[in-house]
C-alpha positions as CSV (number, residue, x, y, z in Angstrom):
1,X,-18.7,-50.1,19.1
2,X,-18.5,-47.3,16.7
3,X,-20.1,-44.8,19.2
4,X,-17.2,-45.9,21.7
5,X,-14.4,-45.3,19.3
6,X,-15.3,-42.0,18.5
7,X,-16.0,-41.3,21.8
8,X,-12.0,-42.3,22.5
9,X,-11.4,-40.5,19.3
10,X,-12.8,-37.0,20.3
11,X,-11.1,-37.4,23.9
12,X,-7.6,-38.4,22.8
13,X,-7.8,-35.8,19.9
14,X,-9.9,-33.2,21.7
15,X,-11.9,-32.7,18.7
16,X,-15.5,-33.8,17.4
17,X,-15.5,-35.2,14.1
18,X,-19.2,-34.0,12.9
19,X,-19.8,-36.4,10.1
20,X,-19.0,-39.1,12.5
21,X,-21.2,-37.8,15.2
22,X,-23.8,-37.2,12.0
23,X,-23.4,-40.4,11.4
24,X,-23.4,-41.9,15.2
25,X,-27.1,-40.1,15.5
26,X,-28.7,-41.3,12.4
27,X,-27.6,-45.1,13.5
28,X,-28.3,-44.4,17.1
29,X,-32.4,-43.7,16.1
30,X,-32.4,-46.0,13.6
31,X,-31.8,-48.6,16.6
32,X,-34.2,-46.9,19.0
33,X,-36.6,-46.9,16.2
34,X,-36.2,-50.8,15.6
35,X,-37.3,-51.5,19.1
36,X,-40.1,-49.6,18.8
37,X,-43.0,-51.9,17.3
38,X,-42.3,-55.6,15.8
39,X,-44.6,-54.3,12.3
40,X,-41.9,-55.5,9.8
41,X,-43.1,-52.2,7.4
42,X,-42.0,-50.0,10.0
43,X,-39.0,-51.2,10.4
44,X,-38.1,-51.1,6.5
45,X,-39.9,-47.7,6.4
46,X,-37.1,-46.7,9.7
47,X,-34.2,-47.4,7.5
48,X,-35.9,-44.7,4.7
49,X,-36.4,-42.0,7.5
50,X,-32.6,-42.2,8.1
51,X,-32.1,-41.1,4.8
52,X,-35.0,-38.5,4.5
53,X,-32.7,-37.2,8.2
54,X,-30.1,-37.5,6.0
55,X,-31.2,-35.2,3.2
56,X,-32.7,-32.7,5.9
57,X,-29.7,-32.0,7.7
58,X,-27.0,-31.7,4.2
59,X,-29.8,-29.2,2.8
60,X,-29.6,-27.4,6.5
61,X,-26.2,-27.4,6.8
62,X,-25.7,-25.4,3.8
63,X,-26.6,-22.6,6.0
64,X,-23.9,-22.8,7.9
65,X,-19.7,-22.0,6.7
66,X,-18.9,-25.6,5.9
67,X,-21.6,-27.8,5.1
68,X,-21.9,-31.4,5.9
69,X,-20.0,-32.6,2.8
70,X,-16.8,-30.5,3.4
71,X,-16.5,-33.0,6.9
72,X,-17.5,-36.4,4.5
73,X,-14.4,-34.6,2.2
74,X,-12.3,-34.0,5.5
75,X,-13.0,-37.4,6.5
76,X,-12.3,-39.5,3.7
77,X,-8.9,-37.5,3.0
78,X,-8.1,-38.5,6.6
79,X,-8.7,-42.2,5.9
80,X,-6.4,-41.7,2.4
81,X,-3.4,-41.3,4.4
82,X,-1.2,-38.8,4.8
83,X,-0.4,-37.6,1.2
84,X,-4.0,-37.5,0.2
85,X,-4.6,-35.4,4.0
86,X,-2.0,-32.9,3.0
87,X,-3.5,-32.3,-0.8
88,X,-7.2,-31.9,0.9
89,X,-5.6,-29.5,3.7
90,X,-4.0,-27.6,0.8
91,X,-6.8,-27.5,-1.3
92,X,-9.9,-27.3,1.0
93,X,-10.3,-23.1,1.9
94,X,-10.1,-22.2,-2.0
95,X,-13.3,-20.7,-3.6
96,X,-13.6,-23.5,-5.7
97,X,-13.6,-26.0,-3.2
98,X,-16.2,-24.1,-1.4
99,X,-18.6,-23.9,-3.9
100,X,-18.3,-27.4,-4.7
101,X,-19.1,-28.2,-0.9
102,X,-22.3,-26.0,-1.6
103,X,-23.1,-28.0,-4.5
104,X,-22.2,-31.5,-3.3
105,X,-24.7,-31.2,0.1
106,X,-27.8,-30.1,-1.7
107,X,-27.3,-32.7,-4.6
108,X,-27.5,-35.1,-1.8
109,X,-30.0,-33.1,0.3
110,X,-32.4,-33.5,-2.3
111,X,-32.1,-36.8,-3.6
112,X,-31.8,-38.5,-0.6
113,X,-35.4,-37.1,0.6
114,X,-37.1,-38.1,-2.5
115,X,-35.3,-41.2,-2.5
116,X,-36.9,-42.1,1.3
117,X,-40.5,-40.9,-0.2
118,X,-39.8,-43.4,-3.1
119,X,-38.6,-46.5,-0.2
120,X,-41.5,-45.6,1.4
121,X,-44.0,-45.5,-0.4
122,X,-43.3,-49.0,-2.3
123,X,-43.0,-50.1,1.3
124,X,-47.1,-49.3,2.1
125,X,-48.1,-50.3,-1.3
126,X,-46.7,-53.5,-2.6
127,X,-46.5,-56.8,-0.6
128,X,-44.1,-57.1,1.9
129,X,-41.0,-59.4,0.0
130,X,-41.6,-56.9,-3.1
131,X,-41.3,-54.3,-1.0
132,X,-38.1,-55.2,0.8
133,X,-36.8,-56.0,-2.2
134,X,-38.1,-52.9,-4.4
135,X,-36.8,-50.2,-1.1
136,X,-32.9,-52.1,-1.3
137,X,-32.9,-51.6,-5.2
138,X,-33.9,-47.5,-5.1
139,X,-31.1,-47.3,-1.9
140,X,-28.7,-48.9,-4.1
141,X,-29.4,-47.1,-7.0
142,X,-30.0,-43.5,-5.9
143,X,-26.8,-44.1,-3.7
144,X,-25.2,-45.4,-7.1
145,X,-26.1,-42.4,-8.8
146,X,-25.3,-40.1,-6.2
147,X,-21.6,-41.5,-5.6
148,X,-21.0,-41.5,-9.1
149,X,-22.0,-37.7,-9.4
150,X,-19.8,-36.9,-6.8
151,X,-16.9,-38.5,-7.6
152,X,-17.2,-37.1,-11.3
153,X,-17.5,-33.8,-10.2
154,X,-13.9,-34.0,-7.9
155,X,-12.0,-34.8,-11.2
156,X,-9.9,-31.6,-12.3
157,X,-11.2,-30.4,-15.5
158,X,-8.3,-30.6,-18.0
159,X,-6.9,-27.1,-19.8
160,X,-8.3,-26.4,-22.8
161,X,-5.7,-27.3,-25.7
162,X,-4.3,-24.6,-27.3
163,X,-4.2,-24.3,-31.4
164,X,-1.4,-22.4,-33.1
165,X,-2.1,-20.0,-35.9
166,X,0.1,-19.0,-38.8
């Protein structure tokens, strides 16, 4: 239902939204991939590749003038209404905004691959309820950590206070 609406989206609006088409591929092969074999590691171990994609593509797409997290940003100002669209459209082009895009997607980038390695891995070693369990408490706290990070590094960093002299 989601790929439909942004299909309607991008007609009506004549424009792609790439972190919702980002998004639309990941879930599209993680569905593909759950059809694939009934082994019930496999299809926890599918859920960890979407994040090791994840991580792949916001690393590669710092190669490019706006990386994946500048159209997350975009996105989520969108969503904010109006006021919060305008403030993002005002702010979004300055240097500082740009760098943080180039920090934000390889923070991500990163953690998100180890993260997968991590799922994975406890998937293949421990029995199967520890492992589902185990590979849902790393998502949730590597996401945890991540989201945290990234909304402490939006907030504006206060002027200094300045101390009179005699």
């Amino acid at each position: 239902m989601a790929g439909l609406r942004m299909v309607w989206v991008a007609l009506r609006q004549r424009t792609l939204d790439p972190f919702a088409l980002f998004l639309l591929a990941l879930f599209g092969a993680g569905l593909v991939l759950s059809f694939t074999t009934g082994d019930p590691r496999f299809i926890l171990a599918k859920d960890s590749s979407g994040s090791l994609t994840a991580g792949v593509v916001l690393v590669g797409s710092c190669l490019i003038d706006r990386p994946l997290a500048y159209y997350a940003a975009q996105r989520f100002a969108r969503a904010g209404g109006a006021a919060q669209q305008e403030e993002f459209r005002s702010i979004a082009s300055t240097a500082a905004m740009r760098a943080r895009w180039f920090r934000v997607s390889p923070v991500w980038g990163i953690a998100l691959p180890i993260d997968a390695s991590l799922r994975i891995a406890a998937i293949y070693v421990l029995p199967i309820n520890m492992a589902a369990n185990v590979s849902q408490i790393l998502m949730v706290t590597v996401f945890g950590l991540l989201i945290t990070r990234t909304l402490r590094s939006t907030r504006k960093p206060q002027p200094a206070a300045r101390t009179v002299t005699a």
